[in-house]
C-alpha positions, 0 to 999 in steps of 0.5 A: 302202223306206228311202232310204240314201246310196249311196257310188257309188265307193269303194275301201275294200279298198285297202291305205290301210285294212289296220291291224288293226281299222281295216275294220271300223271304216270300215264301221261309222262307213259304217252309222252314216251310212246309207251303202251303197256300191260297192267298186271294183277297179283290178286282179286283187287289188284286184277280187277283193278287192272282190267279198269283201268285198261278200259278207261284207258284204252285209247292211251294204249292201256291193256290187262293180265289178271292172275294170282301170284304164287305169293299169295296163295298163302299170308305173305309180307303186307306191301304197301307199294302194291296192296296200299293200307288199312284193314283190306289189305291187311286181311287179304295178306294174313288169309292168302287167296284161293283162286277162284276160277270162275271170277277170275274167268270173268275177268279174262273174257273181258276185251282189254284182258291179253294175258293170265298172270301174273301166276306160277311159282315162287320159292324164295318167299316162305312163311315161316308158320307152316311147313314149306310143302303145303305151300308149295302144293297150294302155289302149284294148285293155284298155276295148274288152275291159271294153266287151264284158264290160259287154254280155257280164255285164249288168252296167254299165260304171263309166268312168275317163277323165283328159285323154282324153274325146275317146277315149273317146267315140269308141270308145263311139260305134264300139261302139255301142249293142250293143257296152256296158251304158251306166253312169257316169262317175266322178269327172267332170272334163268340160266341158258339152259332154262331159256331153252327149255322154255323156248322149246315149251314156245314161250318169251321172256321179259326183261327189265331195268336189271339189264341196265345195272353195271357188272359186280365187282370184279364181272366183266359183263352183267349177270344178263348179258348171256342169257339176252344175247342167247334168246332170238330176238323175235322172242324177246319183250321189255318190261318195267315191273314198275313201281319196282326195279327202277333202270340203273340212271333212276336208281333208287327211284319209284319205277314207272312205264315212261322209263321202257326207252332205257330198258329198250336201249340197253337190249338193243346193245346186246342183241346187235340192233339200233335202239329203233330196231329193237323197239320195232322187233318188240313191238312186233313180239307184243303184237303177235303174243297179245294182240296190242295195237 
């Protein structure tokens, strides 16, 4: 069988590529670069958006995670890259969301669905107008609900966690093995420590263009490069978070799945592998943790 890149998350049915054309134009720049990849929800729409589209699209290779971001349980900032404008998108970010567990259910039982996600906790993004405990409370209710419908589905859990790897390692601990279906971390910005914790808990982690970025000023080595080198590779998966994060040689650009081979490239250099072997080694990781083919 045929080793593809796998875009392990990414969000292409956000509004950012809404312009007439410009899709389908995403998608097949995506084929061109034998990209696969897995659109992920932050919401109701942007879920059932994603699951849409995976089925339109499933013979380029298209899959869905659908889940309830920690960021909106609660009013958060309006992002015209992902909820697009008018009053929807504005009412759905002054009132938050409560997950709903059987809508959300529907949509994990659906064939092109691999993953529950993206959920967890976020704590770099607060409001201002109510105290920081009750949003914490209604984020971890929200996570424990994904945790169970992860088990519920049998489908794998896709973690978002920002300033916040304490919590939610504890509450992954307190479910215990029974309480999820272990994934991936997105997008990880832990320590080693964290990392082997989580891998301890049996989950993956995926890394994006920051991997690519150059050291800071004055660093010898990026602020990835230890973390990278210390996870196996056989836990290992890239990620674009595109419309986000663009690679270092697009910087400043719209991301989007064609730009995987740079990203691979780069995790290639530092786990020792030739860019072919870490593209085959994470497709491999991307069949056994979501059943793509």
């Amino acid at each position: 069988m045929k080793d593809h890149f796998i875009d392990a998350h990414t969000h292409v049915q956000f509004s950012a590529y809404s312009a007439p054309g410009d899709r389908d134009a995403v998608l097949a720049r995506a084929k061109e670069a034998g990209v696969y990849m897995i659109n992920v929800g932050t919401q109701r729409d942007t879920s059932a958006a994603a699951v849409s589209f995976a089925e339109a699209h499933a013979a380029d290779g298209v899959y869905a995670a659908i889940g309830l971001h920690p960021i909106h349980t609660g009013r958060s900032y309006h992002d015209e890259d992902e909820l697009g404008g008018g009053d929807a998108a504005n009412a759905f970010t002054s009132r938050g969301e409560e997950f709903d567990y059987g809508y959300y259910k529907e949509l994990a039982l659906r064939p092109r669905t691999v993953a529950i996600g993206e959920c967890g906790l976020d704590y770099f993004h607060f409001n201002d107008d109510e105290p920081k405990d009750m949003q914490i409370a209604r984020q971890k209710e929200a996570f424990s609900a994904q945790m169970a419908l992860s088990k519920d589905s049998g489908k794998v859990l896709m973690i978002h966690c920002r300033d916040a790897f304490g919590d939610v390692l504890a509450m992954l601990r307190a479910a215990g093995p029974e309480g999820y279906t272990p994934g991936v971390v997105h997008f990880f910005t832990g320590s080693v420590d964290d990392a082997r914790a989580f891998l301890d808990l049996g989950f993956s982690f995926t890394f994006g263009g920051v991997v690519t970025f150059p050291p800071r000023k004055g660093a010898d080595r990026g602020i990835y490069d230890d973390v990278v080198k210390f996870i196996p590779a056989d836990r290992i998966m890239s990620e674009t978070d595109a419309p986000y994060v663009a690679p270092a040689a697009f910087r400043g650009k719209r991301n989007e799945p064609s730009y995987i081979p740079h990203i691979v490239a780069r995790l290639a250099e530092l786990k020792s592998l030739s860019s072919e072997e870490m593209k085959a080694r994470i497709w491999e990781n991307a069949r056994a943790m979501f059943g793509v083919q």
